[in-house]
C-alpha positions as CSV (number, residue, x, y, z in Angstrom):
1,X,69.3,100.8,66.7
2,X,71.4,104.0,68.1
3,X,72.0,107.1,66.5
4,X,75.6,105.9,65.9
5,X,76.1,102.6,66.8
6,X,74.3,100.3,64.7
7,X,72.0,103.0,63.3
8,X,70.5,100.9,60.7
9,X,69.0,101.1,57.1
10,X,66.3,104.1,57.5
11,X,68.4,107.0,56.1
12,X,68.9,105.0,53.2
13,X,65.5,104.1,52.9
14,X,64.7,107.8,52.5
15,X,66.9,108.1,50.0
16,X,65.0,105.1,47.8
17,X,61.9,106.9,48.6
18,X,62.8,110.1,45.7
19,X,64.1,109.5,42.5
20,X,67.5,107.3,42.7
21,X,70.7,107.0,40.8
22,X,72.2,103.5,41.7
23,X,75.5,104.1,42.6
24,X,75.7,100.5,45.1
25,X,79.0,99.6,42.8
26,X,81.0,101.9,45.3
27,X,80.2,99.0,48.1
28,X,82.3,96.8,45.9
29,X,85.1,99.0,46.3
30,X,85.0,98.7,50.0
31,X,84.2,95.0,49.8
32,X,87.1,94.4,48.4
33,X,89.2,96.3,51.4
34,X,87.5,94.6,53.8
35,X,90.2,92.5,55.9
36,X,93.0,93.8,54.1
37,X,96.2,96.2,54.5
38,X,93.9,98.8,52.5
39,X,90.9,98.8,54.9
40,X,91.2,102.8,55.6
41,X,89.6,104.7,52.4
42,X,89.3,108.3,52.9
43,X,87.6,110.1,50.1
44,X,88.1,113.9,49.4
45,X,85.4,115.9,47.5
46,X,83.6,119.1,47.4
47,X,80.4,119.9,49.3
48,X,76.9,119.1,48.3
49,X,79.4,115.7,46.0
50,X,77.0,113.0,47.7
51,X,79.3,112.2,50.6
52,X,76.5,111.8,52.4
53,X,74.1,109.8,50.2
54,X,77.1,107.1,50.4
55,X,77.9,107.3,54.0
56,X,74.1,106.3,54.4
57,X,74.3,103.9,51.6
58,X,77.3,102.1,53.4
59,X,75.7,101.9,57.1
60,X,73.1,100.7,55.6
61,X,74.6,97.5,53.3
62,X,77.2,96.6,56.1
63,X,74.5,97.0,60.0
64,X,74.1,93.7,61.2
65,X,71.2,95.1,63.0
66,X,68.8,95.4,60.1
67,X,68.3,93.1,56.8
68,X,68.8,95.6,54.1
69,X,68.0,92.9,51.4
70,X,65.3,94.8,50.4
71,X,67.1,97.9,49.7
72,X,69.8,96.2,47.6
73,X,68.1,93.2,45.6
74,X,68.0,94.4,42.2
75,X,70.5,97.1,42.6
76,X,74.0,97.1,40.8
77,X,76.0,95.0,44.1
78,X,73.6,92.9,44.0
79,X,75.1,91.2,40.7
80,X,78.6,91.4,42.5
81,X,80.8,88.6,44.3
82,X,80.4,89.1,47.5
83,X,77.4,91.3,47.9
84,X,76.3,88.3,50.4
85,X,78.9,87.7,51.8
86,X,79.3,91.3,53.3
87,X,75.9,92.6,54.1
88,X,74.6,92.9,57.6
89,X,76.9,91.5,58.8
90,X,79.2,94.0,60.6
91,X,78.6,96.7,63.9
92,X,78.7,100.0,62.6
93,X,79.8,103.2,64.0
94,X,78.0,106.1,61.4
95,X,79.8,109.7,62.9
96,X,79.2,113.1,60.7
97,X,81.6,115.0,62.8
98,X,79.4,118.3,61.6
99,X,76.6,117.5,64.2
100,X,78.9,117.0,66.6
101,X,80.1,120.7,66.0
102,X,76.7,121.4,66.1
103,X,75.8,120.3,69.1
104,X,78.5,122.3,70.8
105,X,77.7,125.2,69.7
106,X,74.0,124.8,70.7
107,X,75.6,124.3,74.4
108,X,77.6,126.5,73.9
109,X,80.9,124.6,74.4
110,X,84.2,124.9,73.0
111,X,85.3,123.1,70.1
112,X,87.9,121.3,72.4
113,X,84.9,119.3,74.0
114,X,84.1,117.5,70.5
115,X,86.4,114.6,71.1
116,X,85.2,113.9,73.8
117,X,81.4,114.2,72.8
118,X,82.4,111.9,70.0
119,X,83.9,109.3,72.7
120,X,81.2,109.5,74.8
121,X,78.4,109.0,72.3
122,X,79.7,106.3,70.8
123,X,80.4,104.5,74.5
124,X,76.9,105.5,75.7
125,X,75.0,103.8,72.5
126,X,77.7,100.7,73.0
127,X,76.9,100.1,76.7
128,X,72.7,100.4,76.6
129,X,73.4,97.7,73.4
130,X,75.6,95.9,75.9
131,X,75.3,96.9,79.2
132,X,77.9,94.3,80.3
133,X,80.7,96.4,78.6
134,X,79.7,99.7,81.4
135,X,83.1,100.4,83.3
136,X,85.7,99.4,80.6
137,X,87.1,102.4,78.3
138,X,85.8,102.7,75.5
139,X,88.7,100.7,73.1
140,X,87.7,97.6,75.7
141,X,84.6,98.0,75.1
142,X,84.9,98.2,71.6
143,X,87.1,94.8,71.9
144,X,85.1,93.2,74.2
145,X,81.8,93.9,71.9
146,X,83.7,91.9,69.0
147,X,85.1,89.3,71.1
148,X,81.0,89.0,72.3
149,X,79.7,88.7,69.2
150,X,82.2,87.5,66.7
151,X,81.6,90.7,64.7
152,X,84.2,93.0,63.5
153,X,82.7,97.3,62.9
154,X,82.9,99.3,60.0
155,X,83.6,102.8,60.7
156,X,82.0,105.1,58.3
157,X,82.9,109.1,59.4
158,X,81.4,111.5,57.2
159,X,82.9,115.3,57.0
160,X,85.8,113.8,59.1
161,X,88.0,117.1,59.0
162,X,85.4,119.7,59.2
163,X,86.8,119.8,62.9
164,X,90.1,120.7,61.5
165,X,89.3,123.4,59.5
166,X,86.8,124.6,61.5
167,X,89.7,124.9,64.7
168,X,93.0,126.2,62.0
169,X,95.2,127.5,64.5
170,X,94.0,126.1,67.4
171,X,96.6,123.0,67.6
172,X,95.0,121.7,70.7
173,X,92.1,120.8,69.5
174,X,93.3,119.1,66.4
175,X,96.0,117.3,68.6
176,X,93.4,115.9,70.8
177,X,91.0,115.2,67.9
178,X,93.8,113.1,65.7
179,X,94.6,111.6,69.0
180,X,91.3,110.1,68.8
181,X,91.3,108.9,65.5
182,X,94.6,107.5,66.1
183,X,93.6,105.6,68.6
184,X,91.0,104.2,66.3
185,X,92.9,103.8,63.2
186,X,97.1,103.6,64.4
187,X,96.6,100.9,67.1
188,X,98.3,98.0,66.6
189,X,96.8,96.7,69.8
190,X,93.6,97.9,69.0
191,X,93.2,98.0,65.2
192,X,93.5,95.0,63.7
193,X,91.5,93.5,66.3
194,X,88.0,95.7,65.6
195,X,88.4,97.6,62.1
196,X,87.2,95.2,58.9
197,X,86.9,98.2,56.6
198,X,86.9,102.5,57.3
199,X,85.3,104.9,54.9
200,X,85.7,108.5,55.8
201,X,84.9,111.7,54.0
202,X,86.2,115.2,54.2
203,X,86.6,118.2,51.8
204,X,90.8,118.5,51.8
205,X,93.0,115.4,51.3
206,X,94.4,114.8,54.9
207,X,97.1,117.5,55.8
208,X,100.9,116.4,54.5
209,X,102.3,118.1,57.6
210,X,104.0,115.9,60.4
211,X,101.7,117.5,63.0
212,X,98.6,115.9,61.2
213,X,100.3,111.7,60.4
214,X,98.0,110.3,62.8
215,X,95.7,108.8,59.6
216,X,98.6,108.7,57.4
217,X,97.4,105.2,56.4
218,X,94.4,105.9,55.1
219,X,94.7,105.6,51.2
220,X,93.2,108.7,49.7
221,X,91.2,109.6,46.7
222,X,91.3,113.0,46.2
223,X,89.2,114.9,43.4
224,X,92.7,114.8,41.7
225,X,93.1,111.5,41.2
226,X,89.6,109.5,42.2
227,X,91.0,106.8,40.7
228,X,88.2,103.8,40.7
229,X,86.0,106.1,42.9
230,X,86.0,108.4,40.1
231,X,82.3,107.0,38.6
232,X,81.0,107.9,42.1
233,X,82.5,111.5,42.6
234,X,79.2,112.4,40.9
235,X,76.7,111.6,38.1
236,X,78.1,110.1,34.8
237,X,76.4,111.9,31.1
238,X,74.8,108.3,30.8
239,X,73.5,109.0,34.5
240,X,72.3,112.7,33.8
241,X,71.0,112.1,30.5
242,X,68.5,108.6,31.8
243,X,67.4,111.4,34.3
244,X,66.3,114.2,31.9
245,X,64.9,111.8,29.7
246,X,62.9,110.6,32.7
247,X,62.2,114.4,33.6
248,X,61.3,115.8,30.6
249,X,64.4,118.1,30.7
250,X,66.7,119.1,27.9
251,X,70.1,117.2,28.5
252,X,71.9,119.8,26.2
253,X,71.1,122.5,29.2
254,X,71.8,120.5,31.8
255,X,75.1,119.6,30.7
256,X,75.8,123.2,30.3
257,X,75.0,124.1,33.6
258,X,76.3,121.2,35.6
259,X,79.4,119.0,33.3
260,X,82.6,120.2,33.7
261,X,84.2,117.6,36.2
262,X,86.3,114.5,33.8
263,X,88.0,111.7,34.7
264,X,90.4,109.3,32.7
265,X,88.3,106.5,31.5
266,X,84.9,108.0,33.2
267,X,84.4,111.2,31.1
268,X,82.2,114.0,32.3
269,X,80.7,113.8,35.8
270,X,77.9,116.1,37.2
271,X,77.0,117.4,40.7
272,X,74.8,115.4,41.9
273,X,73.0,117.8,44.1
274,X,72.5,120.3,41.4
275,X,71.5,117.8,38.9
276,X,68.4,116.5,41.0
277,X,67.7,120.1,42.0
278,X,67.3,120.8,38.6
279,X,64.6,117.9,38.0
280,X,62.7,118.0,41.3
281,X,62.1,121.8,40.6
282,X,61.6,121.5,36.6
283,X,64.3,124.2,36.0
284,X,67.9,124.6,35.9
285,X,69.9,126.8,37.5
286,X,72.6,127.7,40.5
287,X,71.8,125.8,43.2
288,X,75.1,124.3,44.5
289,X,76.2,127.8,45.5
290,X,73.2,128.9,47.3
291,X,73.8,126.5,50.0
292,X,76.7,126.6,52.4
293,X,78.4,124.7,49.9
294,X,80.2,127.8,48.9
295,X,83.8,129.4,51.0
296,X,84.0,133.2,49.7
297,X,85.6,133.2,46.1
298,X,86.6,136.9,47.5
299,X,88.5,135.9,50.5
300,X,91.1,134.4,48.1
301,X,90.9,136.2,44.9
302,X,92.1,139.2,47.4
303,X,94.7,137.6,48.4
304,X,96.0,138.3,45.1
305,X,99.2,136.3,45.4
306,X,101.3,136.9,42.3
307,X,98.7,138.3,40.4
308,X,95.6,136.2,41.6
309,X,93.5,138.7,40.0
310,X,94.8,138.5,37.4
311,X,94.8,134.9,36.8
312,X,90.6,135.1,37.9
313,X,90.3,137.4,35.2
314,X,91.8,134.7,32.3
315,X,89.3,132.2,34.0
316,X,86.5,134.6,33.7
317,X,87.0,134.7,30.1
318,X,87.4,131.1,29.6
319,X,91.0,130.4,29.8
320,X,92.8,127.2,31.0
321,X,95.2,127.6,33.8
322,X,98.3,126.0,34.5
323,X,98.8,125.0,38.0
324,X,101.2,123.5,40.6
325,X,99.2,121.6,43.1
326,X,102.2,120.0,44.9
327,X,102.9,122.5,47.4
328,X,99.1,122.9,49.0
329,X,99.2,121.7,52.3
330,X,95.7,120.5,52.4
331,X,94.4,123.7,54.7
332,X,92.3,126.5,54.5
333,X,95.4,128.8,55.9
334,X,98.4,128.1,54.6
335,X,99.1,129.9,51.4
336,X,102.7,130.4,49.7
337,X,101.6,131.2,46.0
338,X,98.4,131.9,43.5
339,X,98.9,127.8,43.1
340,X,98.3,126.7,46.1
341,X,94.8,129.0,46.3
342,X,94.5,127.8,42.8
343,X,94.7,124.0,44.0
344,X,92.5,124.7,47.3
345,X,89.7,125.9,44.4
346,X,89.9,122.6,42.7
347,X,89.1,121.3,45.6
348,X,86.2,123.0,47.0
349,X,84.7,122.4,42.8
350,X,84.9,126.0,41.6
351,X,87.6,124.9,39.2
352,X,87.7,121.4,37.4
353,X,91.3,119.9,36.9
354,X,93.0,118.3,33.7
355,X,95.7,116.2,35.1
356,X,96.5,115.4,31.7
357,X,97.7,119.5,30.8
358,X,97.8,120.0,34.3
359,X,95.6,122.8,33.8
360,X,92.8,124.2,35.9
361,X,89.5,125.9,34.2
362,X,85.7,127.0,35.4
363,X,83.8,123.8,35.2
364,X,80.6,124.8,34.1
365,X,77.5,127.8,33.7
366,X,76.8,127.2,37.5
367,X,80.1,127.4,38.5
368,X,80.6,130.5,36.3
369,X,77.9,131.9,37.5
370,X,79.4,133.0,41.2
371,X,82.5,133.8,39.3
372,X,80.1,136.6,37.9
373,X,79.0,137.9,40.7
374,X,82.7,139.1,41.6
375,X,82.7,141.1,38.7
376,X,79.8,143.4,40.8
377,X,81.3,143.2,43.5
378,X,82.9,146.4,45.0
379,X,84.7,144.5,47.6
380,X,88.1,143.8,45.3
381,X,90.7,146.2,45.4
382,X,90.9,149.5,43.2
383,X,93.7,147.8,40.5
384,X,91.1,145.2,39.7
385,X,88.2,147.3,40.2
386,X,89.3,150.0,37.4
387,X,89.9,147.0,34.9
388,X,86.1,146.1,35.4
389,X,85.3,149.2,34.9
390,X,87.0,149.9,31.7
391,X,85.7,146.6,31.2
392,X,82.5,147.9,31.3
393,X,82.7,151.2,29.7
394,X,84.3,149.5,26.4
395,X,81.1,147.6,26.5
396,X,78.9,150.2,26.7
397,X,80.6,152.3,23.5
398,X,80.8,148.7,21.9
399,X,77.0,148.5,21.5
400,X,76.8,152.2,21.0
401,X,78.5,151.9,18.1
402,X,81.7,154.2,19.0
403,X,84.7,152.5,17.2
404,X,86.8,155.7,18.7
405,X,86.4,155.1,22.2
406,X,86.9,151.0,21.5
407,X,90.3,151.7,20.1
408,X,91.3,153.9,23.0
409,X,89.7,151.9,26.0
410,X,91.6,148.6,24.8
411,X,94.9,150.4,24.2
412,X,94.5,151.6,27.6
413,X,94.1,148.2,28.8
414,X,96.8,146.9,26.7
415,X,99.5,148.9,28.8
416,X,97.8,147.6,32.1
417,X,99.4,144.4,34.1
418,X,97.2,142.3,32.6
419,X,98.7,142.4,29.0
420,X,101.1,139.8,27.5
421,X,104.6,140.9,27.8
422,X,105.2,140.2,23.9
423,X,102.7,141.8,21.9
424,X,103.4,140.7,18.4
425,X,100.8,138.9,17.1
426,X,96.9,138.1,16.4
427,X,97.1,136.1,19.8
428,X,98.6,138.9,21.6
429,X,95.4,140.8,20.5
430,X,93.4,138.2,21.2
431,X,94.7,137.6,24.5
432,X,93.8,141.4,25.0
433,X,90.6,141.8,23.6
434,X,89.3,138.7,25.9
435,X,90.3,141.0,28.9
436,X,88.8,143.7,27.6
437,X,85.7,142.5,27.4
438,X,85.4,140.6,30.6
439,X,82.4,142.7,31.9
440,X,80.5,141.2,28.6
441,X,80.6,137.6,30.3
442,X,78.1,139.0,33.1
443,X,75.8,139.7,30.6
444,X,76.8,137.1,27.2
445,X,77.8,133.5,26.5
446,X,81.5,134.1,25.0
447,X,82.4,131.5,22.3
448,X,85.5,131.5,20.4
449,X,86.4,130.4,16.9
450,X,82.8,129.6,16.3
451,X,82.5,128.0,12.9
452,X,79.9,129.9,10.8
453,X,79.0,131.1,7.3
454,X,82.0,130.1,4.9
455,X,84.5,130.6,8.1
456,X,85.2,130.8,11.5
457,X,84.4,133.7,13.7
458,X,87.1,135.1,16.1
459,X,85.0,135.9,19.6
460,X,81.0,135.6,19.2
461,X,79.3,137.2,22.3
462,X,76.0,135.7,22.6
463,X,72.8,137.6,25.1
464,X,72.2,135.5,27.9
465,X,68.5,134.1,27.5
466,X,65.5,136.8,28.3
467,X,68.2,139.6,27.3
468,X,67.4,142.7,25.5
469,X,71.0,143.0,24.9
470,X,72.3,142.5,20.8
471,X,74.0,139.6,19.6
472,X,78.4,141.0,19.3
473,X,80.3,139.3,16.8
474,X,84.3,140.1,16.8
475,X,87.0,139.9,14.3
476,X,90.3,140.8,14.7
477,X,93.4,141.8,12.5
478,X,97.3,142.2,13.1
479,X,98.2,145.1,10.7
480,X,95.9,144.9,8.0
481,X,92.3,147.1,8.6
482,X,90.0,147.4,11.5
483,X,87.1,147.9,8.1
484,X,88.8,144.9,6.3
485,X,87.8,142.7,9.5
486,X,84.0,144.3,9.4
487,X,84.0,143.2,5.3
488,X,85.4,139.7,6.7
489,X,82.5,138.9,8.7
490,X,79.6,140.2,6.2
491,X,81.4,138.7,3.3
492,X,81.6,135.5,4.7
493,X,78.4,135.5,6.9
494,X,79.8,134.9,10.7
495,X,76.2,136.7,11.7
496,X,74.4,133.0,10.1
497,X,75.4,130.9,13.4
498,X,72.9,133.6,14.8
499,X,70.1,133.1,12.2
500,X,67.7,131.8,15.1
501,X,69.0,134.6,17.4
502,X,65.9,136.9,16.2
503,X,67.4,140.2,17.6
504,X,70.3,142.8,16.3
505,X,74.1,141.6,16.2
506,X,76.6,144.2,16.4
507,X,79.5,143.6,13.8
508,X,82.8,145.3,15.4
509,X,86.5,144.6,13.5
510,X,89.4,145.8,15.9
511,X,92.8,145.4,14.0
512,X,96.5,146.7,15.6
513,X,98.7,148.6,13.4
514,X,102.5,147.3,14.6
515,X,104.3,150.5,12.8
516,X,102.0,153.0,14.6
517,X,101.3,151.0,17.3
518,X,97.5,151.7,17.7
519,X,94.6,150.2,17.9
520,X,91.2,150.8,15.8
521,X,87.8,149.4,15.7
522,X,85.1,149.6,12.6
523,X,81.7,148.7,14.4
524,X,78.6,148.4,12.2
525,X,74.8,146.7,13.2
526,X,72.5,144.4,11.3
C-alpha cells in the first residue's frame, strides 16, 4: 500500500476508532456514477464540512488492496444494491493537493513545481507496485496498469483547488495545474479507458471562466444546491441529537451553537467538526473558527462594496439578506458588488443560504460569534467605526437609565447612511432601533417579537450566560408616548418571559413623534 496509490483502509480505520456518525449512504451516490456519463462529482463545501472524513471513507470502500468488509458490514451501504458489487474492487489514487503545497513550501519550491510533484508521486508509487510500467509516461502507465490487471481507478482528490486559490494571479501555475487534471479527466483517449468514478473536493464551485473549463464536466454540488449530497454536507438534528443523548449534552444548546445550515427535504444540518468538538470536550463553544477554517471576515467587510458595512451591520442584528449569487466567479479575487462577497461568505459557511427567499443570514451562535469580534475591532474604517461607537454609548446611557441621551443618540443615528430612506412607520423605527443597538449583540442574545405576559414584546435583549449585565426589554411607538410604551410592557407583563432570569431588566419605551419629528425614550428598572 502507497501513500497515494492504493493507500488502503487505515485512515478510515482511525476514524471508526472515536465516536462515529455513519454517513456510508454517500458511497451509494458514487456507486451509482460508477461507469456512467456522470462519473466526475465534485463537491464544494466549507472547511472543517468532513471533506476529509469522506475522502478517507471512499479510498477505503473502493482499494482493491485491502478487504474493508470489516469496516462496512453493519453500516448503512451495507443494506444497499451494490455495496458488493463495488467494494475493493478498484486502484485508487487518494491526492489532498494541501500536502502537496506543503511539501513545497518545506523545500522551499515554487508553487509551479506542484504539478509536477503530483505527477511524479503518483508515477513513483505506480512503478514500485509495477515495476514493469518504469519508462512509459505516466497516462501509459496508468493504461497499462488497467489493461494488467483488469481494474479500472477511482480518483478521489481532496481540497482539489486549494492550488488555485492559493496561486490567484499567477495564471501559469493554474494553466499547468488544470492541464493536469485535464489530462486526467478531458481525455478521450485516456479517460474512458481508466476513470470508473472521480470524487473531488474543494471550497469554491469550479471557476465559470473560460480560462478554468478544463473540469467543466465534473457535475457539481455546491453548498447552494447539494442536491442528494445535501444529508452529507454535515450532521442531520436526528444525527446531533443521537450524539448528545449519547453525550450527556443538552441538544437545545447545541443546536444553538451549531444549526443554521437547511436543505429542501433534509432540514437543519450541523458542522460536523464543531459538533464532535463539542462532545469530545464536554462543552460547547467556537471551535470551527479557531482553526484555519476561517478567511478574514475584515478583508471583505472593508471592501465595503455598496455599502458592505452596512449590510454586516443588518446581519449583526439578525436580519435576512437578499442576495444575487449569479455573478460570483468562484474566486477569492474577483469582486464586482457586495453580492458577490456576499455569495463568496455563503460559501466559506459564515452565512447560511435560503434558496427558497433567496436570502442570506448568520447561521448560528458560533458563527455569530466571529461576527462579534468585528464589532471590537479597530481595523474598519472611521464611518463604521463611529456607528459602533454610538452603538456603544446608547448602550451605556440605556442601562444607566438616561432616556435623554437615548432619544438623542438614535436620532443621531437615524440621519446616518444606515437609516431607511422612508421613515414612516413602526418598522422604520424598528429598523433603526436594531442598528442602534448593535453593540448590545456583543454582550446579549437579541430576540424579537418574543411572546410574553398577555402580549408580545418588541426587541428583548437577553445577558449572555455568566453576565452581570440586566436583562433590556424594548417597546416601541409611532406617534403615541415613549411612557405609554413603558405602561405597555408592565401592564401586560413582557418582563414574565424573564421570570427565571433572576437578575434586573431594564424597561425602556422609545416612541417617534411624526409632527415634531423627534425621538424620546421613558426607561424605568425592576
Amino acid at each position: 500500500m502507497g501513500t497515494y496509490f492504493n493507500p488502503g483502509n487505515e485512515g478510515f480505520q482511525k476514524i471508526l476508532q472515536t465516536e462515529y456518525v455513519d454517513k456510508t449512504g454517500l458511497i451509494t451516490l458514487i456507486n451509482n456514477t460508477v461507469g456512467t456519463m456522470d462519473m466526475l462529482t465534485c463537491i464544494s463545501r466549507p472547511r472543517r464540512f468532513g471533506k476529509s472524513y469522506a475522502a478517507k471513507m471512499l479510498s477505503a470502500y473502493y482499494d482493491c488492496s485491502c478487504d474493508s468488509h470489516k469496516l462496512f458490514d453493519g453500516k448503512e451501504i451495507a443494506r444497499t444494491k451494490g455495496y458488493l458489487k463495488h467494494m475493493n474492487q478498484y486502484h485508487v489514487l487518494n491526492l489532498d493537493i494541501t500536502s502537496f503545497i506543503s511539501e513545497a513550501a518545506g523545500k522551499a519550491l515554487p508553487l509551479f513545481d506542484v504539478p509536477g510533484m503530483i505527477l511524479d508521486a503518483v508515477y513513483r508509487e505506480l512503478t514500485e507496485s509495477y515495476p514493469e510500467l518504469e519508462g512509459k509516461s505516466l497516462t501509459d502507465a496508468l493504461i497499462g496498469c488497467v489493461e494488467k490487471t483488469g481494474r479500472e481507478f477511482v480518483f478521489i482528490i481532496d481540497e482539489w483547488d486549494v492550488l488555485i486559490r492559493e496561486a490567484k494571479g499567477d495564471g501559469a501555475v493554474q494553466k499547468r495545474y488544470l492541464n493536469l487534471l485535464r489530462g486526467w479527466f478531458k481525455n478521450n483517449s485516456f479517460t474512458p479507458k481508466v476513470v470508473a468514478a472521480a470524487y473531488m473536493t474543494g471550497i469554491l464551485p469550479i471557476k465559470k471562466d473560460g480560462s478554468q473549463s478544463a473540469i467543466s464536466d465534473f457535475l457539481e454540488y455546491p453548498i447552494f444546491d447539494p442536491g442528494a449530497f445535501a444529508e452529507f454536507t454535515g450532521f442531520t438534528e436526528a444525527e446531533v441529537r443521537a450524539l448528545c443523548e449519547g453525550n450527556g449534552m443538552s441538544f437545545g444548546e447545541a443546536r444553538s451553537w451549531y444549526d443554521g445550515y437547511d436543505f429542501p427535504g433534509v432540514g437543519a444540518v450541523y458542522n460536523p467538526y464543531s459538533v464532535m468538538m463539542a462532545m469530545r470536550k464536554k462543552k460547547f463553544g467556537s471551535y470551527w473558527q479557531k482553526t484555519s477554517a476561517a478567511e478574514s471576515l475584515m478583508t471583505y467587510i472593508n471592501m465595503d462594496f455598496e455599502g458592505m458595512q452596512e449590510i454586516i451591520s443588518r446581519l449583526i442584528s439578525g436580519e435576512e439578506i437578499e442576495v444575487d449569487t449569479d455573478s460570483f466567479e468562484n474566486d477569492f479575487e474577483t469582486f464586482k458588488s457586495r453580492d458577490d462577497v456576499l455569495t463568496l461568505l455563503i460559501h466559506l459557511g459564515y452565512l447560511t443560504w435560503n434558496e427558497e427567499d433567496g436570502t442570506a443570514h448568520i447561521p448560528n451562535e458560533e458563527v455569530r460569534a466571529e461576527f462579534r469580534k468585528i464589532l471590537k475591532s479597530r481595523d474598519v474604517n472611521s464611518k463604521w467605526m463611529d456607528l459602533i461607537s454610538r452603538s456603544r454609548k446608547l448602550l451605556e446611557d440605556t442601562l444607566a437609565g438616561d432616556g435623554g441621551k437615548v432619544a438623542r443618540t438614535i436620532e443621531e443615528i437615524r440621519s446616518t447612511q444606515y437609516a431607511p430612506t422612508f421613515y414612516n412607520n413602526e418598522q422604520a423605527l424598528r429598523y433603526v432601533v436594531k442598528f442602534a443597538y448593535l453593540a448590545a449583540m456583543d454582550q446579549y442574545l437579541k430576540i424579537e417579537e418574543l411572546p410574553s405576559g398577555k402580549g408580545i414584546a418588541d426587541v428583548v435583549f437577553l445577558p449572555r450566560r455568566n453576565s452581570l449585565l440586566p436583562a433590556l426589554v424594548v417597546e416601541l411607538k409611532w406617534n403615541k408616548s415613549s411612557e405609554g410604551a413603558v405602561g405597555q410592557i408592565k401592564e401586560r407583563n413582557y418582563p414574565a418571559v424573564l421570570k427565571d432570569y433572576g437578575g434586573e431588566i431594564v424597561m425602556a419605551g422609545i416612541n417617534y413623534d411624526p409632527k415634531t419629528k423627534e425621538h424620546s425614550c421613558v426607561i424605568e428598572r425592576m
